[in-house]
C-alpha positions as CSV (number, residue, x, y, z in Angstrom):
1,X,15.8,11.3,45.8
2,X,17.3,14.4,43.6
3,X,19.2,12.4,42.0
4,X,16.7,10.1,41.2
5,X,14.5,13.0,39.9
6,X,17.2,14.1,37.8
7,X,17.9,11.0,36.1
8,X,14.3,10.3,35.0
9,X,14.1,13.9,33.9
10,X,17.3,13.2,31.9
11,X,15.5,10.2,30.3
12,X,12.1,11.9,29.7
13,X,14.1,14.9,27.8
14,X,16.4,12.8,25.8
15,X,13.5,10.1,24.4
16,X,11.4,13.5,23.7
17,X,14.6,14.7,21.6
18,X,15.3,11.2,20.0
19,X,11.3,11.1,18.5
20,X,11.1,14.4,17.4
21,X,14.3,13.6,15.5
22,X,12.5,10.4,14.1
23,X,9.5,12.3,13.1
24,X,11.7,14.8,11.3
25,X,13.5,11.7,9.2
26,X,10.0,9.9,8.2
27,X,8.7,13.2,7.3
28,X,11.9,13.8,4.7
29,X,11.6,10.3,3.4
30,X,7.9,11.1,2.0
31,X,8.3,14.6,0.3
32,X,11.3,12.4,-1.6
33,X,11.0,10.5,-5.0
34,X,11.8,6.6,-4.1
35,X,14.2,4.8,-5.5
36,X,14.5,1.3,-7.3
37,X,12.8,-0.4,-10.2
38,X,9.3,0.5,-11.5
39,X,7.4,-2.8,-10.6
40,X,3.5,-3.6,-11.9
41,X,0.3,-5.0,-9.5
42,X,-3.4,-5.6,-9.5
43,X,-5.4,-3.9,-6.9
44,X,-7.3,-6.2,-4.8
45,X,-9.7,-5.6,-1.7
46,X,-9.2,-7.5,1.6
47,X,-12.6,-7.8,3.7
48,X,-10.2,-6.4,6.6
49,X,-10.8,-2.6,7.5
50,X,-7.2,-2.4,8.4
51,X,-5.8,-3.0,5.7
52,X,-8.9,-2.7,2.9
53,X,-6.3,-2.0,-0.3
54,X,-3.6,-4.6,-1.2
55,X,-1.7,-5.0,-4.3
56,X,-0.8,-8.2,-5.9
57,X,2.2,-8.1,-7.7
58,X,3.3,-11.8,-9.3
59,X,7.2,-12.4,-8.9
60,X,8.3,-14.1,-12.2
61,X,11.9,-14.9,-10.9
62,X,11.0,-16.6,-7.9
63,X,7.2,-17.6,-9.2
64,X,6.0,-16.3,-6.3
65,X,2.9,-13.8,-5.2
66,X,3.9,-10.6,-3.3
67,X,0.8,-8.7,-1.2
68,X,2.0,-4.8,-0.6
69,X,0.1,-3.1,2.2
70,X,0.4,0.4,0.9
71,X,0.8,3.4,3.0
72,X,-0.6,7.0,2.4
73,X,-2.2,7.9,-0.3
74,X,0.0,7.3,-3.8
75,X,-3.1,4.6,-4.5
76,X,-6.0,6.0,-3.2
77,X,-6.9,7.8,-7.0
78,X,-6.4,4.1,-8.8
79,X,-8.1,2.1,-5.5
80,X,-10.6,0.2,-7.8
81,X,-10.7,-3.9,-7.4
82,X,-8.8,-5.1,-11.1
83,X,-6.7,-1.8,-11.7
84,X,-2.9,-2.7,-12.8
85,X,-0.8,0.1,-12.0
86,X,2.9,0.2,-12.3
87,X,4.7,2.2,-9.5
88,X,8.0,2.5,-7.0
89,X,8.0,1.2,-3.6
90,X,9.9,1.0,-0.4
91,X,9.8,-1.2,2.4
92,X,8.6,-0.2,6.1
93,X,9.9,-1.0,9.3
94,X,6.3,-0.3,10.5
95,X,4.2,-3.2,12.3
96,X,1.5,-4.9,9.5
97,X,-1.9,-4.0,11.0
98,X,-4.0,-6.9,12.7
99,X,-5.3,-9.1,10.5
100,X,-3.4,-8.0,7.6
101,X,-0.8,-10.4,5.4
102,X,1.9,-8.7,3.2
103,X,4.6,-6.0,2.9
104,X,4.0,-2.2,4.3
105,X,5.4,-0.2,1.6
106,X,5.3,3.4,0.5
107,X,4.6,3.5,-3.4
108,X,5.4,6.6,-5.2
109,X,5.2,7.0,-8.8
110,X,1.6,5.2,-9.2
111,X,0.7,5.2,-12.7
112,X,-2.5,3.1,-14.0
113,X,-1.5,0.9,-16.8
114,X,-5.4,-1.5,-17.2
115,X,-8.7,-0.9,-15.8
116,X,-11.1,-3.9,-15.5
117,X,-14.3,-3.7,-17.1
118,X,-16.7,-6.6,-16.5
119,X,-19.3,-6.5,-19.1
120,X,-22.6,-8.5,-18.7
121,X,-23.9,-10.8,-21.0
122,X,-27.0,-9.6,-22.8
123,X,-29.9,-11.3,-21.9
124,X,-31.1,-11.0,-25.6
125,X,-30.9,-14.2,-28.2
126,X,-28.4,-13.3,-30.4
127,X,-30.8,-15.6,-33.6
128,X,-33.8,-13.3,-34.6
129,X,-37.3,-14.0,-32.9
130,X,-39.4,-16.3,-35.7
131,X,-43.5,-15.6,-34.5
132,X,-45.3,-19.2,-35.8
């Protein structure tokens, strides 16, 4: 039974070491710039609370659409539907939230590049009012 008791002590101490270690690595890998090219998206909204903020970035080599799920809060100051911003990005290892379609990333280096402005349409004639 001691030995028993020992070994799952063992265990308990050792995963408790191994996640702290973990915690220590994520934690470095945000205070740091990331690497790789600058790419550009378009903020979109998804009707999902999970995963609310999504950017659509349009692959022009292979012609394809690319959602990013982005993690912490680079974004957060250019969150508006129709913003392009340009920014870095690294892939997660993380598991996408339910309900939510793309890549996790953490973007650094968010810069807005276009806001959308959607104007209405007066409601005025633009020809001059003739009285009879």
């Amino acid at each position: 039974m001691k030995k028993i008791l020992s070994a799952f002590l063992l265990l308990v101490a050792t995963t408790c070491f191994a996640q702290e270690n973990a915690d220590t690595a994520i934690h470095e890998k945000k205070t740091t710039s990331l690497g790789g090219p600058t790419v550009m998206g378009t903020v979109i909204h998804n009707s999902n609370q999970n995963c609310s903020t999504l950017v659509r970035m349009i692959d022009k080599v292979r012609k394809d659409t690319v959602y990013f799920i982005p993690l912490g809060n680079a974004i957060k100051p250019y969150d508006k539907v129709g913003n392009v911003v340009s920014f870095k990005f690294r892939r997660t290892m993380i598991k996408q939230p339910k309900g939510c379609t793309g890549v996790l990333v953490m973007m650094s280096d968010v810069k807005l590049i276009s806001t959308s402005h959607h104007k209405k349409k007066s409601l005025k004639s633009s020809k001059p009012a003739t009285s009879n």
